[in-house]
C-alpha positions in Angstrom: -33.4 -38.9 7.8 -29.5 -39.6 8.2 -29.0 -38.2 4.5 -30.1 -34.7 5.3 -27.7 -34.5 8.6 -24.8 -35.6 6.3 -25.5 -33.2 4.1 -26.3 -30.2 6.3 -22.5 -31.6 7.9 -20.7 -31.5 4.8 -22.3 -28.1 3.8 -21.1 -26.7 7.4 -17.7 -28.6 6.8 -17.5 -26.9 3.1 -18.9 -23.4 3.2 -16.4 -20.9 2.5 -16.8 -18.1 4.9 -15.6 -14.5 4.2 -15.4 -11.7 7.0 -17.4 -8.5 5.7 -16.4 -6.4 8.5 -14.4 -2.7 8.2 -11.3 -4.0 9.9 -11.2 -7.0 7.0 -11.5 -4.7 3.9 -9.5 -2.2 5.1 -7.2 -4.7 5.1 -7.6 -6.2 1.8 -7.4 -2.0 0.8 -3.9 -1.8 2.6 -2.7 -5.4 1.1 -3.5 -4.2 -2.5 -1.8 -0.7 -1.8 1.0 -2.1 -0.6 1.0 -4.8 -3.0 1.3 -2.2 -5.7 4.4 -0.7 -4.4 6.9 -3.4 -5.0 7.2 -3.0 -8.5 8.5 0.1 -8.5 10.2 -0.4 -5.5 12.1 -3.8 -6.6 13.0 -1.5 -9.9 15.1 1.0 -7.8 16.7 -1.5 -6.3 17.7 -3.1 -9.5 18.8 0.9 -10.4 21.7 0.4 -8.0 23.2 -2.8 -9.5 23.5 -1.6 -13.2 27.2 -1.6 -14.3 28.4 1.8 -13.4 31.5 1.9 -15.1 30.7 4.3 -18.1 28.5 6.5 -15.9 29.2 9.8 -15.2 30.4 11.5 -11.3 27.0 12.3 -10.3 24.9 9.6 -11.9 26.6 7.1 -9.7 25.6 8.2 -6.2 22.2 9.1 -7.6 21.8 5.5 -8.7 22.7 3.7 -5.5 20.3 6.5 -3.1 17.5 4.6 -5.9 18.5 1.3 -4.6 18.5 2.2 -1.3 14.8 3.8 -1.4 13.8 0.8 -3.6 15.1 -1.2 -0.2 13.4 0.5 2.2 10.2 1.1 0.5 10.5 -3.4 0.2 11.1 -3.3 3.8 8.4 -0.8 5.0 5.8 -3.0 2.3 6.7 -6.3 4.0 6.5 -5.0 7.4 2.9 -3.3 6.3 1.8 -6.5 5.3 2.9 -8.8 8.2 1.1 -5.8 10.6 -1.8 -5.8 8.6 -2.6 -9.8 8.6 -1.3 -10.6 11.9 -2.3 -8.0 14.2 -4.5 -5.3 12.4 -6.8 -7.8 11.1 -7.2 -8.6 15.0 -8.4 -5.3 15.8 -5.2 -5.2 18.1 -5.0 -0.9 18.9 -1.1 -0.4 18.4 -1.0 -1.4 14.5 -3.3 0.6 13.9 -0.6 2.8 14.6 1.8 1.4 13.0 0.0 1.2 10.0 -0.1 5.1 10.3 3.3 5.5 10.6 3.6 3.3 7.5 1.1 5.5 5.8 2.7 9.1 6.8 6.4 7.7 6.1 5.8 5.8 3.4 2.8 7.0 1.3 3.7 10.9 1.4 7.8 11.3 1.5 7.9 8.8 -1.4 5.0 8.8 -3.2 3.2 11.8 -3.1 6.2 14.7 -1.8 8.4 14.6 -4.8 5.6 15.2 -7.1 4.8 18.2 -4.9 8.0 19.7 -6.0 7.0 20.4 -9.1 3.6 22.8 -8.7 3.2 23.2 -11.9 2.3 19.6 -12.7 -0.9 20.3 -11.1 -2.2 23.1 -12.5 -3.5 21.7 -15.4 -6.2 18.7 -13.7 -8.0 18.0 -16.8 -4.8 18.1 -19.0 -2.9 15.2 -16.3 -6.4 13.2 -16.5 -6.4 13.2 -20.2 -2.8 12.5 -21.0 -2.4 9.3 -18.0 -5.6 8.3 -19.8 -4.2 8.3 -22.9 -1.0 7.1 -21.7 1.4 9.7 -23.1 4.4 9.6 -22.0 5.1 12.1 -19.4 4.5 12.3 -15.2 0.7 12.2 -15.5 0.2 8.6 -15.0 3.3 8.0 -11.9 1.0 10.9 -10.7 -2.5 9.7 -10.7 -1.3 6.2 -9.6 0.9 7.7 -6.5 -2.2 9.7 -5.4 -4.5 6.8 -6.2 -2.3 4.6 -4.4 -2.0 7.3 -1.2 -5.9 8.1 -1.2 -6.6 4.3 -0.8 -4.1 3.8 2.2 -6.1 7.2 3.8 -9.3 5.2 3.3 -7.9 2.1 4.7 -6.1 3.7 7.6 -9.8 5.7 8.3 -12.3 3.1 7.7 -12.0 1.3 11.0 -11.5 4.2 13.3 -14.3 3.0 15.3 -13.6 -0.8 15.3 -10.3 0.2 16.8 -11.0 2.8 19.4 -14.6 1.8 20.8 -14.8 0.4 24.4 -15.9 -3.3 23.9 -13.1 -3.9 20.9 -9.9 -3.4 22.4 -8.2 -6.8 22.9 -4.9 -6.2 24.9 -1.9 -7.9 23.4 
């Protein structure tokens, strides 16, 4: 009789428990989102620290403005993620916000606007599918994974709409 309520306590004390609600996988969308962003973010900040002697007039400053995008794309990512595990995971109404402030300034002036630049990149779908597949060298794959990235922060930012802005869920903080 005693062995059973030992074991129902260690299986209580043990039992790994894992939220499945919107708020918590949009979350885990946003952390791997943002997650992905620091590669190429902590490579334009390594841009600006090359030795610049031999470089040319207009290489230089175009060198640095990397590093300093590479900088603030690290700061907006780390401020994403500390908003989205403290307080968005909370269901507290204001980072939700925030998180789509991160999403319209981060997500579509650097990602997704200077591939918009150049139209004509997108005029051939199939083409840009089958070369990032292939992985030819050329803008199809920075492409795909920019809007890839930006379509998943979209999904994450609209997933708990409702968990945020219903009645009965709005703790005040």
């Amino acid at each position: 009789m005693t062995d059973g309520f030992f074991e129902d306590r260690l299986k209580e004390r043990c039992s790994l428990r894992i939220r499945h609600d919107v708020v918590f996988i949009s979350s885990v969308l946003f952390t791997i989102a943002l997650v992905s962003q620091i590669r190429w973010a902590w490579w334009n900040v390594l841009e600006g620290y090359e030795d610049m002697r031999g470089l040319d007039v207009w290489r230089r400053p175009a060198l640095q403005s990397f590093s300093e995008i590479g900088k603030l794309t690290l700061a907006l990512v780390f401020i994403g993620l500390i908003v989205t595990w403290t307080g968005y995971l909370n269901k507290v109404r204001w980072t939700w916000f925030v998180m789509f402030i991160l999403v319209s300034g981060l997500a579509i002036p650097l990602g997704i606007f200077p591939w918009l630049m150049h139209p004509k990149v997108f005029l051939d779908i199939p083409g840009l599918l089958v070369n990032a597949w292939k992985g030819e060298p050329g803008p199809a794959r920075p492409i795909l994974e920019e809007i890839s990235i930006f379509l998943l922060m979209v999904i994450a930012l609209l997933l708990p709409v409702k968990s945020f802005f219903s009645r009965q869920t709005a703790p005040a903080m």
